[in-house]
VEXZA-371232 format. One record per atom (N, C-alpha, C): residue in three letters; x, y, z; residue number from 1; atom name. Coordinates in nm, 3 decimals, always signed. Layout:
[node "ALA" [X Y Z] NUM "CA"],
...
This chain:
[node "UNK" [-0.335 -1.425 -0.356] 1 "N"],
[node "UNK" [-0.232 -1.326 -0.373] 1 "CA"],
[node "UNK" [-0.295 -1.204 -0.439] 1 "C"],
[node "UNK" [-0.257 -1.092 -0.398] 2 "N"],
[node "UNK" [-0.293 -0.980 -0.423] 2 "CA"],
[node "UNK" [-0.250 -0.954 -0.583] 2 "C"],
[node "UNK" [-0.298 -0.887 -0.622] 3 "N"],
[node "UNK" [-0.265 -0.803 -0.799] 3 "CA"],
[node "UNK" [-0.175 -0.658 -0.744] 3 "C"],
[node "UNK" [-0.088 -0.625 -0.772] 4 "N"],
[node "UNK" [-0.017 -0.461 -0.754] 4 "CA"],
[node "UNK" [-0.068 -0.372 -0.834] 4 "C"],
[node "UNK" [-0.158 -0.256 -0.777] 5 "N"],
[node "UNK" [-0.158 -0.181 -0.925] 5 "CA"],
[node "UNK" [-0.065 -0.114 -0.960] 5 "C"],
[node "UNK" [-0.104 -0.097 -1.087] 6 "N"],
[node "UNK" [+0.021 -0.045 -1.168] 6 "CA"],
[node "UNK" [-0.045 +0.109 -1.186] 6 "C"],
[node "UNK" [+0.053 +0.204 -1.159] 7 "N"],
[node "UNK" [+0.069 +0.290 -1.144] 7 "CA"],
[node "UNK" [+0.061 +0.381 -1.252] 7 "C"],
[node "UNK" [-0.002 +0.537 -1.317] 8 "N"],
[node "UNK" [+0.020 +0.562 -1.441] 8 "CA"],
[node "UNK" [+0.119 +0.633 -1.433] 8 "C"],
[node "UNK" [+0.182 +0.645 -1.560] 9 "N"],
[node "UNK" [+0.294 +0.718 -1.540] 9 "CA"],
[node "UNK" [+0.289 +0.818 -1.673] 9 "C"],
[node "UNK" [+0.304 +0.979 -1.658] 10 "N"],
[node "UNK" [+0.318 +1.046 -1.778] 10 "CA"],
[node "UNK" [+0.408 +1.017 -1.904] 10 "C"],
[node "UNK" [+0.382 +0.987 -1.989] 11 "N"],
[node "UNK" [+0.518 +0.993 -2.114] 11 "CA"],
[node "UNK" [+0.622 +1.076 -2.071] 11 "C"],
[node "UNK" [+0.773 +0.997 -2.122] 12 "N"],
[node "UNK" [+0.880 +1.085 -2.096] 12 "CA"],
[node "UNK" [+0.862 +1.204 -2.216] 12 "C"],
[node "UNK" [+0.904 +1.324 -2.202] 13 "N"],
[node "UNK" [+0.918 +1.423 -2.327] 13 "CA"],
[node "UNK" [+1.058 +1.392 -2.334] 13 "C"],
[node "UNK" [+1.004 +1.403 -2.494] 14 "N"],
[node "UNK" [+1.208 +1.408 -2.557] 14 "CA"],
[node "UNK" [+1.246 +1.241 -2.588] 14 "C"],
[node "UNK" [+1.175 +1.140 -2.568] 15 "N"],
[node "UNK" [+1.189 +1.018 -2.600] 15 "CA"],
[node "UNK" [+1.138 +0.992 -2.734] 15 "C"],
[node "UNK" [+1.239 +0.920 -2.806] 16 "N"],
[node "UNK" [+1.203 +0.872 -2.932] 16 "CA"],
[node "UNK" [+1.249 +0.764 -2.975] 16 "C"],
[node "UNK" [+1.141 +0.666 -3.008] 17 "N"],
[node "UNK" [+1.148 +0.496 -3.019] 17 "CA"],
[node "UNK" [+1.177 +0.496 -3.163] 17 "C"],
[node "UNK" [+1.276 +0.434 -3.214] 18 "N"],
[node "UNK" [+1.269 +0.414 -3.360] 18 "CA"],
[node "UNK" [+1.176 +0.266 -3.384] 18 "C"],
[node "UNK" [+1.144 +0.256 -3.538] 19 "N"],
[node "UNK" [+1.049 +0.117 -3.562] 19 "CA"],
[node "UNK" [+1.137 +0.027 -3.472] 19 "C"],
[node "UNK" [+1.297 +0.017 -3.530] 20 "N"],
[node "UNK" [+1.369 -0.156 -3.502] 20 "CA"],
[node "UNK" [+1.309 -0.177 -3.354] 20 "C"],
[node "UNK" [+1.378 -0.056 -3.242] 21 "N"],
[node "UNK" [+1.322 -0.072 -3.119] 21 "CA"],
[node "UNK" [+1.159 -0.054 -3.044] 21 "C"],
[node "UNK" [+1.089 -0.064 -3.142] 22 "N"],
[node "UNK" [+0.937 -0.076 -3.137] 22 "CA"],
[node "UNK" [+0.939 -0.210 -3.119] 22 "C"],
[node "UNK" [+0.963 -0.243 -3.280] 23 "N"],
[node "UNK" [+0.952 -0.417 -3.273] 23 "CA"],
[node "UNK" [+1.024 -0.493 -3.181] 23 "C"],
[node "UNK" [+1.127 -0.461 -3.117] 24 "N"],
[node "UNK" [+1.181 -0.543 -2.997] 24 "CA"],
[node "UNK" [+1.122 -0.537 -2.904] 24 "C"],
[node "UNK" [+1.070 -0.436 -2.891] 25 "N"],
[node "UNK" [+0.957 -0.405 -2.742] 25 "CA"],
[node "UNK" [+0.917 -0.500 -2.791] 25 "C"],
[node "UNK" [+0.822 -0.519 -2.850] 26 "N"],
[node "UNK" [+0.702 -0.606 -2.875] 26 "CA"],
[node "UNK" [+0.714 -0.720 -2.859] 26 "C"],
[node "UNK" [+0.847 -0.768 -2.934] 27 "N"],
[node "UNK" [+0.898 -0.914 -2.927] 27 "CA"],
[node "UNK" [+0.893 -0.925 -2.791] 27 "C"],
[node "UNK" [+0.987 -0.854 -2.708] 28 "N"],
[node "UNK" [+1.002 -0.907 -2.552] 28 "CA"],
[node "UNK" [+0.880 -0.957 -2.480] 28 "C"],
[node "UNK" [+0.765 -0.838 -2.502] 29 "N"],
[node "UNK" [+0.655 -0.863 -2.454] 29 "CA"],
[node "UNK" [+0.577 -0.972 -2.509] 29 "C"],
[node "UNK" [+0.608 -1.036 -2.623] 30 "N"],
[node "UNK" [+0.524 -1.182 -2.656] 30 "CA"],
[node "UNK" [+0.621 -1.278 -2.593] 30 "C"],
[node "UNK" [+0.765 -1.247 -2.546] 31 "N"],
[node "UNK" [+0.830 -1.372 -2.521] 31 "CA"],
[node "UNK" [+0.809 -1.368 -2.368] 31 "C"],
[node "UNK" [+0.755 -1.270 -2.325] 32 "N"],
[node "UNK" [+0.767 -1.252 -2.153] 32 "CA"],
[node "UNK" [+0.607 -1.318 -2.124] 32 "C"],
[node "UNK" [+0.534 -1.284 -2.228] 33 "N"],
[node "UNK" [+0.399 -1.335 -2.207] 33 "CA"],
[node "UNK" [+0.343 -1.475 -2.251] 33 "C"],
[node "UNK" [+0.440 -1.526 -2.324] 34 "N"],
[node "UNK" [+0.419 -1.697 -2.351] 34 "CA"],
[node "UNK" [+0.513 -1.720 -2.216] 34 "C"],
[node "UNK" [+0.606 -1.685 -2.174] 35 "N"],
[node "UNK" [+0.693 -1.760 -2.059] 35 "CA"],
[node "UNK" [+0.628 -1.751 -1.958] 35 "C"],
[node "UNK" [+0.499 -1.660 -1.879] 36 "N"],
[node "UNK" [+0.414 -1.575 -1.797] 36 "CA"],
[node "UNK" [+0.280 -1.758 -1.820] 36 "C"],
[node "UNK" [+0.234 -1.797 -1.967] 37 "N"],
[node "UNK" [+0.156 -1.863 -1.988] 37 "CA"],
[node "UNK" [+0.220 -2.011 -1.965] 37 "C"],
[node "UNK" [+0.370 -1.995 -2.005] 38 "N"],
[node "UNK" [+0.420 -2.170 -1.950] 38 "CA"],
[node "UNK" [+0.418 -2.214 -1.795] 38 "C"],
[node "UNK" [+0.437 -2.072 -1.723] 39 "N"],
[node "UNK" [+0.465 -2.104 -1.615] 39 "CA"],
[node "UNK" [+0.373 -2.126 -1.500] 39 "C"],
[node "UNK" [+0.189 -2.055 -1.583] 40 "N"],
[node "UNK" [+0.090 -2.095 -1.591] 40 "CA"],
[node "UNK" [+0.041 -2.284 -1.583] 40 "C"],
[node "UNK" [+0.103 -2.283 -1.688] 41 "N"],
[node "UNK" [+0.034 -2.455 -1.751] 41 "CA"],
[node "UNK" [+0.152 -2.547 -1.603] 41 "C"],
[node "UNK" [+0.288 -2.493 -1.600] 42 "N"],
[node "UNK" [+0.318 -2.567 -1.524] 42 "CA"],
[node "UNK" [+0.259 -2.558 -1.351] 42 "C"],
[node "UNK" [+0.237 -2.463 -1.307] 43 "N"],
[node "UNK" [+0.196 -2.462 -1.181] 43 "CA"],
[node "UNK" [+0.075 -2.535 -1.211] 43 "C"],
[node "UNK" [-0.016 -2.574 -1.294] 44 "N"],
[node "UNK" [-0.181 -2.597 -1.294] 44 "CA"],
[node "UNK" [-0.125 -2.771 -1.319] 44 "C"],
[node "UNK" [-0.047 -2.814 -1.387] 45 "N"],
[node "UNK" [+0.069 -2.994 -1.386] 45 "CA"],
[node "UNK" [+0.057 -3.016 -1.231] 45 "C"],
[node "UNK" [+0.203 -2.952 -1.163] 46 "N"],
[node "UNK" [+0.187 -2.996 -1.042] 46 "CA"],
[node "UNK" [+0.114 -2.956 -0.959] 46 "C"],
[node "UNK" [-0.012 -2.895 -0.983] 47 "N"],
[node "UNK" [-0.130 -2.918 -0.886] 47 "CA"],
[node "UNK" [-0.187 -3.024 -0.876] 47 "C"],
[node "UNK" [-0.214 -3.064 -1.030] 48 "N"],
[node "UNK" [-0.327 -3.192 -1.078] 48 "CA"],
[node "UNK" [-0.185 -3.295 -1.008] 48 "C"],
[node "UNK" [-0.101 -3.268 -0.980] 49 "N"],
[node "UNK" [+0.016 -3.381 -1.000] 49 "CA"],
[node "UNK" [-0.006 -3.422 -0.787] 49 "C"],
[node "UNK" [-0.012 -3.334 -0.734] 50 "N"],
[node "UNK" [-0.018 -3.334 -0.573] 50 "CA"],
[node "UNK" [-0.136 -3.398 -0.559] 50 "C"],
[node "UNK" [-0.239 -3.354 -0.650] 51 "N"],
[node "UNK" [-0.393 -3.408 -0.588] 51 "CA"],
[node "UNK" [-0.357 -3.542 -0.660] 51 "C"],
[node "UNK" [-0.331 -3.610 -0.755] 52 "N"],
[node "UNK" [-0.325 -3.762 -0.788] 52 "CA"],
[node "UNK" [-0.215 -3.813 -0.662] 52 "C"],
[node "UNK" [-0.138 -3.761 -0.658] 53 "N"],
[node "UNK" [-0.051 -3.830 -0.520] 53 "CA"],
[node "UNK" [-0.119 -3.825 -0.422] 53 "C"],
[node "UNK" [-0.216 -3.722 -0.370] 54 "N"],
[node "UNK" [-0.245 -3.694 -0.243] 54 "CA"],
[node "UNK" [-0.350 -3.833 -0.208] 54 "C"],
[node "UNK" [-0.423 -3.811 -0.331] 55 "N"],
[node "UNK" [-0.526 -3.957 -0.404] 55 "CA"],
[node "UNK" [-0.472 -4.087 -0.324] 55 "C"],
[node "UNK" [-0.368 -4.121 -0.372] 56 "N"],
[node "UNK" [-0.325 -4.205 -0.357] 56 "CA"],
[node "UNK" [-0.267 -4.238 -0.240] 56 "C"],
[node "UNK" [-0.219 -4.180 -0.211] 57 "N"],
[node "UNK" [-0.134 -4.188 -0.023] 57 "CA"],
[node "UNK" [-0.284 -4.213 +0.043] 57 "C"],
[node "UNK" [-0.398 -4.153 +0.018] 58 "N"],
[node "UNK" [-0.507 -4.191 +0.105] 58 "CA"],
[node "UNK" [-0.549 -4.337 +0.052] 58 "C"],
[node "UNK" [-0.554 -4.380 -0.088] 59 "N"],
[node "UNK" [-0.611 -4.489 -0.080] 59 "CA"],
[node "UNK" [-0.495 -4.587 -0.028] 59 "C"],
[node "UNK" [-0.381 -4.623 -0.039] 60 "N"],
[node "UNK" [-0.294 -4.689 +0.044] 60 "CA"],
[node "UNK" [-0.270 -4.683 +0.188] 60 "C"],
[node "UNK" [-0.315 -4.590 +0.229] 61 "N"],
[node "UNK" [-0.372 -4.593 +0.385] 61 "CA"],
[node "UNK" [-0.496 -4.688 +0.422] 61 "C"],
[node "UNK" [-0.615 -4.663 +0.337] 62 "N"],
[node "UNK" [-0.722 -4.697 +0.332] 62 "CA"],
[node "UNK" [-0.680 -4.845 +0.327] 62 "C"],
[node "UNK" [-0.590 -4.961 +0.227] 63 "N"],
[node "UNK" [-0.617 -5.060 +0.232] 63 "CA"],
[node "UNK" [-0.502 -5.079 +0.309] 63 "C"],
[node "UNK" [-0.418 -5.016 +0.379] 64 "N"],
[node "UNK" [-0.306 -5.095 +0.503] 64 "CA"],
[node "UNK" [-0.420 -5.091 +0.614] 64 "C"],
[node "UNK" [-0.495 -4.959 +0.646] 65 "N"],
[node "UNK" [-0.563 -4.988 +0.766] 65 "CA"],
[node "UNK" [-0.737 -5.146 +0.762] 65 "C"],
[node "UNK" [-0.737 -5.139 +0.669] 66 "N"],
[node "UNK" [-0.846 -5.249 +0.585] 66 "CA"],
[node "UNK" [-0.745 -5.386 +0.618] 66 "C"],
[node "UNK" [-0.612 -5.382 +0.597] 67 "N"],
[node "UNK" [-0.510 -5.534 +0.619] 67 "CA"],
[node "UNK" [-0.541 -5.534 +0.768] 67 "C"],
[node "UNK" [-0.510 -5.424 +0.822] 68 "N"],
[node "UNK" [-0.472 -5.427 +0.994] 68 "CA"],
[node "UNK" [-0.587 -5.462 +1.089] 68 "C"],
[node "UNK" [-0.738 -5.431 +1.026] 69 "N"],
[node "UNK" [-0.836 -5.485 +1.056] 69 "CA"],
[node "UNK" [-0.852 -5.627 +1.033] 69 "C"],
[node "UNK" [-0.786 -5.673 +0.913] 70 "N"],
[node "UNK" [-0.810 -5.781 +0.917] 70 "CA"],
[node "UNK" [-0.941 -5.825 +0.819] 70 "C"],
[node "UNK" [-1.006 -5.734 +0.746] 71 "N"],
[node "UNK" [-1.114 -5.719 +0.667] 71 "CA"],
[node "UNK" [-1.049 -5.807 +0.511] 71 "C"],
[node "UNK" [-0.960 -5.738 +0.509] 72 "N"],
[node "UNK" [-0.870 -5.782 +0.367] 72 "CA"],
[node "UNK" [-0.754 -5.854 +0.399] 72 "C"],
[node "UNK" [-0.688 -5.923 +0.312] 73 "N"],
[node "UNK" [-0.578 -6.038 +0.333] 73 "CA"],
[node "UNK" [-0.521 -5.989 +0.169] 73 "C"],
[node "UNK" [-0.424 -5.961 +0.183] 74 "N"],
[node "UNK" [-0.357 -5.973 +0.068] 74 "CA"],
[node "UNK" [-0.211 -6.084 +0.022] 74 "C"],
């Protein structure tokens, strides 16, 4: 997947941030960027989570076709 660049954009004139709404910026941006990092850890879960299943559907193939030969008896 591609990255978008981000675009620059001049400062508005005539805008003025007081501290309280400084610090809320900020807050948002640590709460948008731990939620950005959970959603991280979870896509990288059900990856590891498909490849242990995927694992497995092959080795249970492996010993039905091993029964059907007749190699193994369970």
């Amino acid at each position: 997947m591609q990255k978008e660049a981000i675009k620059y954009q001049p400062p508005v004139e005539g805008v003025v941030v007081t501290q309280e709404e400084e610090q809320q910026i900020l807050k948002l941006g640590q709460i948008a960027g731990e939620q950005l990092r959970q959603n991280h850890k979870d896509v990288r879960l059900f990856g590891r989570l498909s490849t242990v299943m995927a694992f497995l559907l092959g080795m249970e193939s492996a010993v039905l076709w091993l029964v059907a030969c007749g190699i193994v008896t369970l």
